[in-house]
N, C-alpha and C positions, 0 to 999 in steps of 0.2 A: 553704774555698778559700784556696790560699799569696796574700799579700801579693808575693811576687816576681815582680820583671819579667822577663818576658820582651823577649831582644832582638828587634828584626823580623831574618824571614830573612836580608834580603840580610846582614845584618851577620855570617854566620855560615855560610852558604852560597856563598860568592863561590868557585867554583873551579870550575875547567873540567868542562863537563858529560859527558865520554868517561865511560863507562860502566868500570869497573876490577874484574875479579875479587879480591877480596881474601884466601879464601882456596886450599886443595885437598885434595880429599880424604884425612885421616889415621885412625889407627885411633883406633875409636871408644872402645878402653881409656883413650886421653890426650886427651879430650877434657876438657874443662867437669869438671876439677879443683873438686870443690865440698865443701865441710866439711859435715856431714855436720846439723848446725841449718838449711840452706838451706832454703829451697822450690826453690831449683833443686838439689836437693841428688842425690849420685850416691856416689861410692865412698867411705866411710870411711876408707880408707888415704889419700887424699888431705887428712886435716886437718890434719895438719904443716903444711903451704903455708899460710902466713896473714899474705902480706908488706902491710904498709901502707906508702905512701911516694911518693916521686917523682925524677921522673928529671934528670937536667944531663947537661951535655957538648955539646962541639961534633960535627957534621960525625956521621959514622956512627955514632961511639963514644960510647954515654951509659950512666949509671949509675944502679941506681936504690938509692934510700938509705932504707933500712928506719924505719920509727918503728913509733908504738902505734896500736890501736883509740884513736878520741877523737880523732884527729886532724883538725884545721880545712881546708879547703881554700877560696880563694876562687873564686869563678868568676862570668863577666856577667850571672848570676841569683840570685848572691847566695852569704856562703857555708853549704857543705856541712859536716856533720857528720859523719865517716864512723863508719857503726854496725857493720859487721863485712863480713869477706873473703866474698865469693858464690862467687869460683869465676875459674881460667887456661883462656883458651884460647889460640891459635897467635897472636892478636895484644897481647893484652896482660890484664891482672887488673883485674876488678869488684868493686865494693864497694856495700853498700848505704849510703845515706849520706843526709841529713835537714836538710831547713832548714826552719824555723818551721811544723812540723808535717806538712809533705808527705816522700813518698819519695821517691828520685832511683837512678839506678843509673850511676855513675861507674866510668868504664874509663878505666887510665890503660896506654899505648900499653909494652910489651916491645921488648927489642931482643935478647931470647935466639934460639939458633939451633935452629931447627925439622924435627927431620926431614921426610923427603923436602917440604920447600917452602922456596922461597927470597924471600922478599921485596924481595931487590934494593935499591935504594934509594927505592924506593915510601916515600911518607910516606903511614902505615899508618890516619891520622886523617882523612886526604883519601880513601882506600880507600874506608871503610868511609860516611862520608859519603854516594858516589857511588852504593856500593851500597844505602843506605837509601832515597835516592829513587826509585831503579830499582824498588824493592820496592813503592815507597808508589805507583807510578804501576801498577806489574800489579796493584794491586787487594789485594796481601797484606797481612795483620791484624800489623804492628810494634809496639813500643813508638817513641812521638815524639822524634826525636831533636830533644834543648832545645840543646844549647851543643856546638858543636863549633871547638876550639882545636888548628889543625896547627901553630904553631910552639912551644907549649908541650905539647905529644903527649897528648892527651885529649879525650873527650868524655864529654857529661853528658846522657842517654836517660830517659825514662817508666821508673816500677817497676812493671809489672806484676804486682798483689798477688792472684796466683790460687795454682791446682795445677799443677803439674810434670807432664807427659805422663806423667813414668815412675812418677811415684807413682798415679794409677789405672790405671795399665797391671798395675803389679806386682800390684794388687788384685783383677785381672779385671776392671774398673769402664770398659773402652771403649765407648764409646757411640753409636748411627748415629750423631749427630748433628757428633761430634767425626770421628769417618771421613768423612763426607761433607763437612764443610770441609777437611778434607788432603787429599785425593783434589781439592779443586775447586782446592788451591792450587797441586797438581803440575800441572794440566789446564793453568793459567794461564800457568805457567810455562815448560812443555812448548813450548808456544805459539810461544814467544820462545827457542827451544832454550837456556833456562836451569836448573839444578838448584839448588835451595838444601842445605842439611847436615839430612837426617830425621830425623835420631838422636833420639828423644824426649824427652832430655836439653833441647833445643833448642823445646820447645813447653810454652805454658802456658797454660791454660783458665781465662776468669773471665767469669765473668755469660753463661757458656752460649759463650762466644765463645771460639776458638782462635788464638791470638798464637805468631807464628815470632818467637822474643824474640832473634834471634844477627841479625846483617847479613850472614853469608857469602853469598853469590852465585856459582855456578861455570858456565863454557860446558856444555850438555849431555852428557852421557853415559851412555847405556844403561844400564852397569853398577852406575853408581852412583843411578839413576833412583829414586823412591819404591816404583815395582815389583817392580824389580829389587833394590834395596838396604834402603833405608830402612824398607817395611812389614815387615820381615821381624821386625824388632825389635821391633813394635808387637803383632804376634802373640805373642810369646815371654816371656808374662807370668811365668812362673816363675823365666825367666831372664832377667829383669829386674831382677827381685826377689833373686836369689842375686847377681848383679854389682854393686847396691845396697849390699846388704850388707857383699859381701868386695872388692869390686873387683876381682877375679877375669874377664876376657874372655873367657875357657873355657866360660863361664855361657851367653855370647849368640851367641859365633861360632866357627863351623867351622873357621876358617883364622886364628887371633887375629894373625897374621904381615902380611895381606892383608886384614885388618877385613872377612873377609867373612861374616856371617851365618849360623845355621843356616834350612836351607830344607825337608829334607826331610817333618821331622814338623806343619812346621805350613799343605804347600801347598795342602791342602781349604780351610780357612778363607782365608789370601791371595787365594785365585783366587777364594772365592764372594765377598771384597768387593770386588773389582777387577773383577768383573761386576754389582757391584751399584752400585757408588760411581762408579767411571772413565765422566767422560761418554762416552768414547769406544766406551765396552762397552756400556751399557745398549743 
């Protein structure tokens, strides 16, 4: 067990409770940029990208300043050792990162420009906060978020030391058990006309337990629903496994323009776990 303190909530959670979408649906090709030693690990051609660093500037306009693997960072739990790049998404770059023998997963906040989503002047650390409590109160399985710091644009989250959804998907290794926790997550969420991002990328299994490791949060939408969107990928173990490899979106979707999924070949199996998992079905 880490010798570091934890701050109490209030000291880190002080910001207004309005619930904030953080991000919107993009294609699942530019997602979760992840080199290719990750356990959240996804396209190979993505291991070029392996910025370590941090950001300055006033007002909109900030920079972020490149350094090395090994780099120290401090933070109100002490500091971090950053051990290597995990992976970009639409708000900013993770790193796995270490203090006196525990993991950490440090995301330090982006201000690049993001096809089709606009973040506005959202401060992106406040976002993503709002939207982890949001999660943690419908009942879904997150990593804990330990330190969150919006005026130095970062937060420091739980490492979830499990399997990557897409590495047993590619293997055929899906399991009730892993279907019937994402089916009960969409059910919960459904609920509260909310969607989270399915993409298996975005899920990691340990000690039997299935973890939504991403904070996105979006107002519902059919099309992009677990049903509709999301399982389609989970099916498409082959072409999990070819996009894996080449990073190639050709592998997983019909429409790579419109992230939209192949559905034809795989809708016997979709529909008989959506009558077998969807509480709404059985």
């Amino acid at each position: 067990m880490s010798s570091l303190q934890l701050p109490e909530e209030k000291e880190f959670f002080n910001i207004d409770s309005t619930l904030f979408f953080i991000n919107s649906i993009v294609y699942p090709a530019h997602r979760n940029q992840i080199d290719r030693s990750s356990r959240y690990g996804a396209s190979p051609n993505d291991t070029a990208l392996e910025p370590f660093g941090s950001f300055s500037g006033e007002g909109s306009v900030k920079q972020l300043h490149w350094t090395s693997e090994g780099e120290s960072f401090e933070t109100p739990i002490g500091t971090l050792h950053i051990k290597r790049f995990l992976g970009k998404g639409k708000s900013g770059y993770s790193y796995l990162a270490v203090a006196e023998g525990e993991s950490y997963v440090l995301k330090k906040m982006h201000y690049e420009e993001i096809q089709c989503y606009n973040f506005g002047d959202a401060n992106k650390v406040e976002l993503e906060t709002e939207a982890y409590k949001h999660l943690q109160t419908l009942g879904i399985s997150v990593p804990r978020l330990l330190v969150s710091v919006p005026e130095e644009n970062y937060l420091v989250k739980e490492f979830i030391d499990g399997t990557v959804a897409t590495d047993f998907i590619k293997e055929k290794k899906l399991s009730p058990s892993v279907l019937s926790q994402l089916f009960d997550m969409a059910s919960r969420l459904e609920r509260r006309e909310l969607n989270i991002d399915y993409f298996p990328n975005n899920f990691v299994l340990k000690d039997d337990d299935l973890y939504y490791i991403d904070y996105e949060v979006n107002p519902f939408q059919e099309e992009w629903s677990l049903s509709q969107w999301g399982i389609w990928y989970w099916a498409n173990g082959e072409g999990m496994k070819r996009f894996a490899e080449t990073g190639d979106p050709s592998y997983i979707n019909d429409d790579c323009q419109g992230g939209r999924p192949y559905m034809k070949p795989f809708r016997s199996i979709v529909e008989e776990w959506i009558r077998a998992y969807s509480p709404g079905k059985k």
